[in-house]
Structures are given as C-alpha cells and as structure tokens.
C-alpha positions as CSV (number, residue, x, y, z in Angstrom):
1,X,102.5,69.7,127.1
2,X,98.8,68.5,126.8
3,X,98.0,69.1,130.6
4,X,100.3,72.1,131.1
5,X,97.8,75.1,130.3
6,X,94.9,73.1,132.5
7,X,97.2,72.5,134.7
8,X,98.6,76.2,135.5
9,X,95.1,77.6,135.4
10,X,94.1,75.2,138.4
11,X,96.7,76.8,140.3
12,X,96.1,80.0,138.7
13,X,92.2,79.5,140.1
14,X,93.6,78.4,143.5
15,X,95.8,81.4,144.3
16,X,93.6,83.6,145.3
17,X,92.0,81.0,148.2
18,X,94.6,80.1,149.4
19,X,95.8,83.7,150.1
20,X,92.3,84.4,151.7
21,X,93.1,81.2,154.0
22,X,96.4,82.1,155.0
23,X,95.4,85.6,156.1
24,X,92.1,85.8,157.2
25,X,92.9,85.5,160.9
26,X,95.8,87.7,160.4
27,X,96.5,91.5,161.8
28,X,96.7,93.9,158.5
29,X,99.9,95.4,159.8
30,X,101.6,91.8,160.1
31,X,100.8,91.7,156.7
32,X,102.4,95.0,155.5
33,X,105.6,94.2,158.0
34,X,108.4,92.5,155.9
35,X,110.2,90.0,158.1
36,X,113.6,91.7,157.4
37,X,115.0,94.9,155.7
38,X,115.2,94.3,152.0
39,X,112.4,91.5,152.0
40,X,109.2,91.5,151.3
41,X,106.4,91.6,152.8
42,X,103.4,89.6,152.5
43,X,101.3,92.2,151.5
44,X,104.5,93.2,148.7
45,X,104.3,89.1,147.8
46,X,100.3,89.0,147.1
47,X,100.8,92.5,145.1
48,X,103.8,90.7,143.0
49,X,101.3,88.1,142.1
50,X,98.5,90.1,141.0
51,X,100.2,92.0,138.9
52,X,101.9,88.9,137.6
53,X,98.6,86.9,136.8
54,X,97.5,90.4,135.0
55,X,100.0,91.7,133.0
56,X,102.7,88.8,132.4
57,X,100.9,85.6,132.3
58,X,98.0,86.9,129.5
59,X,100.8,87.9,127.1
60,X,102.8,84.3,127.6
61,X,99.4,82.3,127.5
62,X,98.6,83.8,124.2
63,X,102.0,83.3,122.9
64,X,102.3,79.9,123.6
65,X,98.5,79.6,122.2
66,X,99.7,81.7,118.8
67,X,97.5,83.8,117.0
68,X,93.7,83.8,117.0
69,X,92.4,82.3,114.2
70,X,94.9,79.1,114.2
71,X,98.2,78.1,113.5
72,X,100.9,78.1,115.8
73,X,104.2,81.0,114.7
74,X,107.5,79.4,114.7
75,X,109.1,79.4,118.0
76,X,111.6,83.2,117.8
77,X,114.3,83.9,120.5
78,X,113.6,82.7,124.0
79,X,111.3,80.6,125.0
80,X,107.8,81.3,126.7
C-alpha cells in the first residue's frame, strides 16, 4: 500500500506524454472520428481522462489520505 499513491502519480505524470506522442503526427479529424457507432473516439477517450484526473481522482486521493491535520477515519461503505 506503501508504493501505491507514488506509484499512480507516476502514471498520473505520464498520461499526458504519452497522449502528446500518440497523436502528434495524427490528423485532428482522425482524432474526433470514433472507429464505430456507439464508441468512442480518441478525442471522447483523452476528454474522459481529464475530467477523471480532475474531478474523481482528487476526491479518492484525499479519502484514502483522510483528513488534513492526521488521523485516518474508519473505512465507511465502499471502498476507495
């Protein structure tokens, strides 16, 4: 559990790069084009993480960290 938070922030830290390699020779519109109807596209994929990395991992980050100041809560109803 030690290595877990270091861990997801070097991939966290790596995201970003790697999307910038995968699609900096690629046309904009292949990125907006999903590859089938009802799938996403890679432009709908890189949007999913982003807000992902802004809004959900923050809140489960902090809960796993528990409250400023110290002391970790008692785990409550599903897990982080």
């Amino acid at each position: 559990m030690e290595h877990l938070i270091p861990h997801t922030l070097s991939i966290l830290r790596t995201t970003p790069r790697r999307w910038e390699d995968l699609t900096a020779s690629l046309p904009a519109e292949l990125l907006r084009t999903a590859p089938a109807r009802g799938e996403w596209s890679a432009l709908d994929c890189l949007a999913h993480l982003v807000e992902t990395e802004l809004q959900v991992f923050p809140v489960r980050v902090q809960a796993r960290a528990g409250p400023p100041g110290g002391g970790r809560p008692a785990p409550q109803g599903a897990a982080c």
